[in-house]
Backbone as JSON, one array per atom type, in Angstrom:
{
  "sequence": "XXXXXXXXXXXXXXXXXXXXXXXXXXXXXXXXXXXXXXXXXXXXXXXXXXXXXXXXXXXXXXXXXXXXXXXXXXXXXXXXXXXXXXXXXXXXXXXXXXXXXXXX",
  "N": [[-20.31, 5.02, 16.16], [-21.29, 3.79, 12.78], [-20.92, 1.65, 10.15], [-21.62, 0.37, 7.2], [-21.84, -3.19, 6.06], [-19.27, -4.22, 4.29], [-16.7, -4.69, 1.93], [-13.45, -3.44, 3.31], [-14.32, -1.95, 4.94], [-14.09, 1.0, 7.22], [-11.51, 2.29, 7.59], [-9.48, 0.41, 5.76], [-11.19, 1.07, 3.75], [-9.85, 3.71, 2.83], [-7.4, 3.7, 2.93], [-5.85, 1.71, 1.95], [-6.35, 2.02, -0.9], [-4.95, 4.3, -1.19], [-2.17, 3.73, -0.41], [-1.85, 1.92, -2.97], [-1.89, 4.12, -4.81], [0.49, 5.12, -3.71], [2.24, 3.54, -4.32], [1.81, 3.49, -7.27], [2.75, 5.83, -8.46], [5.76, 5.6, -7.31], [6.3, 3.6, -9.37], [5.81, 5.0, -11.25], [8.11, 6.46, -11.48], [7.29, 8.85, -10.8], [8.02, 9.84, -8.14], [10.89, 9.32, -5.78], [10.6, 6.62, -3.69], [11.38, 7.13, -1.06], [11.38, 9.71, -0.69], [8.41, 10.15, -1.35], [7.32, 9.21, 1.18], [8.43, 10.74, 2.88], [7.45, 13.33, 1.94], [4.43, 12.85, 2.9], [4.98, 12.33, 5.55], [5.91, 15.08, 6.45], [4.25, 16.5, 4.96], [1.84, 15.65, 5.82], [1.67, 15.16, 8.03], [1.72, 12.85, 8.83], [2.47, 9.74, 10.75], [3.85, 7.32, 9.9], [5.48, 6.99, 6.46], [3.97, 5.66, 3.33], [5.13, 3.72, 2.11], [6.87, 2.69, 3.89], [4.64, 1.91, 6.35], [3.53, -0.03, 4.42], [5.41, -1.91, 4.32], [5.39, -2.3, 7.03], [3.03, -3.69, 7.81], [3.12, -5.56, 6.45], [3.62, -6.87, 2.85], [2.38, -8.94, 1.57], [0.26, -9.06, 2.84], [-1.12, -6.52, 2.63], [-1.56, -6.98, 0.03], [-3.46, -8.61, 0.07], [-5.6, -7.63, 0.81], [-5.9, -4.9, -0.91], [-6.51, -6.58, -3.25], [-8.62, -7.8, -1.99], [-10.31, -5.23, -1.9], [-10.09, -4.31, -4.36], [-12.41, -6.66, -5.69], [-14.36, -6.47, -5.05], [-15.58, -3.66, -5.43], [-14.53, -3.27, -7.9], [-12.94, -0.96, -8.93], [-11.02, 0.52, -11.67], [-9.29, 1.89, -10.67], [-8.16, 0.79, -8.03], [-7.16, -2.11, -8.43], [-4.4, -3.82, -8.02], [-1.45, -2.76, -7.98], [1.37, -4.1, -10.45], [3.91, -3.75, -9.1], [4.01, -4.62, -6.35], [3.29, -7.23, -6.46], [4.75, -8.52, -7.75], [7.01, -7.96, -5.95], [5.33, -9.5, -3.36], [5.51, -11.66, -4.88], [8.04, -12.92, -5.07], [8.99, -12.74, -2.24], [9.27, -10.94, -0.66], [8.45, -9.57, 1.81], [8.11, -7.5, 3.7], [9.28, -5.96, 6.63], [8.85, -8.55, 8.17], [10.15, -10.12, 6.81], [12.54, -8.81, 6.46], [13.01, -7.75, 4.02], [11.47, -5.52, 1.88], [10.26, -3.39, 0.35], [12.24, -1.71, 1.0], [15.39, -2.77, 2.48], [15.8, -4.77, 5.73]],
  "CA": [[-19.9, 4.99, 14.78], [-21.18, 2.64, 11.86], [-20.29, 1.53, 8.48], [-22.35, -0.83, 6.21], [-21.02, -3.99, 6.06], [-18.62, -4.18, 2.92], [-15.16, -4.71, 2.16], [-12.29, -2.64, 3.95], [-15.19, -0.73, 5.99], [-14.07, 2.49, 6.59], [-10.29, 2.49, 6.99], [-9.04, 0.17, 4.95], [-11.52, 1.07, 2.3], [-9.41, 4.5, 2.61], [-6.25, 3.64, 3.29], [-5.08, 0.99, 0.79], [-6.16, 2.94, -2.84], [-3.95, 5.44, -0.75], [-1.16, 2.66, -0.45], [-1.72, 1.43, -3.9], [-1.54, 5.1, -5.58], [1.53, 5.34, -3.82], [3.14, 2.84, -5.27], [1.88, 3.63, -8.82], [3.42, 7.04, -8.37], [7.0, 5.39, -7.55], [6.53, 2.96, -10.31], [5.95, 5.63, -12.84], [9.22, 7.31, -11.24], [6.88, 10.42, -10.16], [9.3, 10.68, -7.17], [11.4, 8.1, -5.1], [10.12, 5.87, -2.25], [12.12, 8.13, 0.0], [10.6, 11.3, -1.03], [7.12, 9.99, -1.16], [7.23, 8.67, 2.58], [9.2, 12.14, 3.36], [6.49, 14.46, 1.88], [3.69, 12.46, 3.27], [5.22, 12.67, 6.94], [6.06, 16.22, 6.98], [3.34, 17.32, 4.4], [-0.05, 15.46, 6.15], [1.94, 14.81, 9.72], [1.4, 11.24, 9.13], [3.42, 9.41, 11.22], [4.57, 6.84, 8.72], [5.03, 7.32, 4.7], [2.91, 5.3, 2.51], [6.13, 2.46, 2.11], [6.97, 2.19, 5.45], [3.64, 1.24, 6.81], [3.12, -1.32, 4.05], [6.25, -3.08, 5.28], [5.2, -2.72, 8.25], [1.63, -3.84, 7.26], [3.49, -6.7, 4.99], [3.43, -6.88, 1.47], [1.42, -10.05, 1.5], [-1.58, -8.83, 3.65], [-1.52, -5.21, 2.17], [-2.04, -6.82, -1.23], [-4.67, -9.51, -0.15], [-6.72, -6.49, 1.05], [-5.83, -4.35, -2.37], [-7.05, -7.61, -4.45], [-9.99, -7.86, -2.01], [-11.08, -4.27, -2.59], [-10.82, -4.28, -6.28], [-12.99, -7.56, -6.87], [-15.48, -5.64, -4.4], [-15.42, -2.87, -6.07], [-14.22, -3.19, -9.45], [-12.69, 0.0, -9.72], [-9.99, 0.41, -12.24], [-7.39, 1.99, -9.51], [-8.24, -0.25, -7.08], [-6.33, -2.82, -8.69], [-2.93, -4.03, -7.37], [0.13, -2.18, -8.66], [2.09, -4.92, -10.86], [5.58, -3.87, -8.33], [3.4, -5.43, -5.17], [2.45, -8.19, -6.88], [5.97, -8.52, -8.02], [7.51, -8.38, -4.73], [5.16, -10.6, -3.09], [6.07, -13.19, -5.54], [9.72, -13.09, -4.84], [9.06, -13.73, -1.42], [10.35, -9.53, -0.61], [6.88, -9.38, 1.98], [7.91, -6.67, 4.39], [9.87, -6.19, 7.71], [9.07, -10.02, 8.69], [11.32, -11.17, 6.67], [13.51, -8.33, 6.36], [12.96, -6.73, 3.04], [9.67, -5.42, 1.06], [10.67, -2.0, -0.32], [13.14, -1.18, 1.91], [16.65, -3.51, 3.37], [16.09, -3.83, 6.85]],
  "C": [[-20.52, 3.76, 14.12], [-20.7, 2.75, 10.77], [-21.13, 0.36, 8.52], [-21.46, -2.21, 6.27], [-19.97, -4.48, 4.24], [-17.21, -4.4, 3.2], [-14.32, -3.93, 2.62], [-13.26, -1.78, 5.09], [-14.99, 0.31, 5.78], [-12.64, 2.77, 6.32], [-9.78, 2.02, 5.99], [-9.64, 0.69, 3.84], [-10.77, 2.2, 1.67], [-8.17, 3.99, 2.52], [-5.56, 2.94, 2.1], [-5.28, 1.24, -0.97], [-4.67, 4.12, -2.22], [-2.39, 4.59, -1.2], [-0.72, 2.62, -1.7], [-0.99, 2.67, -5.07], [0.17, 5.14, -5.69], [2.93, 4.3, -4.62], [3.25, 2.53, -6.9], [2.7, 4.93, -9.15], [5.14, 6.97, -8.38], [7.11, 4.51, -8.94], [6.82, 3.97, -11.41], [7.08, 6.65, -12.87], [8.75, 9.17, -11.24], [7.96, 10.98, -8.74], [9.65, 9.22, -6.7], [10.53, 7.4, -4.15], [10.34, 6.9, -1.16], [11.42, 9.26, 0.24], [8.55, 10.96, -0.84], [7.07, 9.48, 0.76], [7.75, 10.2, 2.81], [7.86, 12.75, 3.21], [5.37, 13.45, 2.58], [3.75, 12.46, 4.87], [5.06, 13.88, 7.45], [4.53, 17.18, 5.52], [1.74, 17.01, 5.13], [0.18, 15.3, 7.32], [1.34, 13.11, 9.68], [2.72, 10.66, 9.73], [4.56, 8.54, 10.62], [4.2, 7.23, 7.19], [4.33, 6.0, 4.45], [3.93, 3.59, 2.57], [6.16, 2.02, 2.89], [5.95, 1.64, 6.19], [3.04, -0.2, 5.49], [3.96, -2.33, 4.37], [6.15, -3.15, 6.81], [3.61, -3.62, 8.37], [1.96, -5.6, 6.7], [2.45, -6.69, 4.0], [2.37, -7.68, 0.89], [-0.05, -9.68, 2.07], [-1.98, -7.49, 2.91], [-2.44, -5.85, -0.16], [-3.06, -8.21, -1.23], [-5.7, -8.38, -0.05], [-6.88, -5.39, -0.48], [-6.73, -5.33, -3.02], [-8.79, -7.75, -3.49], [-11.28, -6.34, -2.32], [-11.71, -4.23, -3.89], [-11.61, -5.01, -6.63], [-14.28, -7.05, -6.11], [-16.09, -4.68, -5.05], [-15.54, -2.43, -7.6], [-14.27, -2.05, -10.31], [-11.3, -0.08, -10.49], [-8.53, 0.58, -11.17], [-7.52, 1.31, -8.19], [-7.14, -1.67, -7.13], [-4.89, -2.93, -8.48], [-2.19, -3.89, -8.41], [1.36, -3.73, -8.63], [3.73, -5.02, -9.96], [4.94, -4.55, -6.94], [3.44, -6.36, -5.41], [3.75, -8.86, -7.04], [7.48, -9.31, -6.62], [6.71, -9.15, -3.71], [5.32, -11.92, -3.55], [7.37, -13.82, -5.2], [10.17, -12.9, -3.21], [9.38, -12.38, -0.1], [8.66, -9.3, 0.46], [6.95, -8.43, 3.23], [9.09, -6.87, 5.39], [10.21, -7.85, 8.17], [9.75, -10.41, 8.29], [12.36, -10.08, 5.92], [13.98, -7.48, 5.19], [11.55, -6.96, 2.44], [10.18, -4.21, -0.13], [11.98, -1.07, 0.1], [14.14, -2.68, 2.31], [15.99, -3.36, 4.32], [16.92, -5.03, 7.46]]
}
């Protein structure tokens, strides 16, 4: 296998617009957190939803990689969803410390 050398390579370069959508999709109250991780499990057999792996991912690293795509890039939806940005400020950065999007 190769890939060029560029930002995210091949997964991330997939994976985190994926991430990001999803969290423009709860922002704009297209469906819950819940429901988006639900259909994404039992609709693509992914093992985790879209939420759940960014707290597991943390909030903080998922949105250094978001911010390094977009300035790579410099596509409009590339850009980090203002509720990431939000909850990494306030400190909310995943499992590690016990909440991101989710209590745990």
């Amino acid at each position: 296998m190769q890939c060029s050398d560029r930002a995210g390579f091949i997964v991330n370069a997939l994976l985190f617009p994926y991430l990001n959508n999803a969290i423009a999709m709860a922002s704009a109250n297209y469906a819950s957190i819940e429901d988006i991780d639900t259909a994404m499990k039992l609709g693509c057999g992914y093992p985790m939803g879209p939420f759940e792996l960014l707290d597991v991912v943390g909030l903080d690293v998922s949105l250094a990689i978001i911010n390094t795509l977009y300035r790579e890039f410099r596509e409009p939806g590339f850009a980090p969803q203002a509720q990431l940005e939000h909850l990494v400020t306030a400190g909310f950065v995943g499992r590690k410390v016990g909440r991101g999007f989710r209590k745990y």
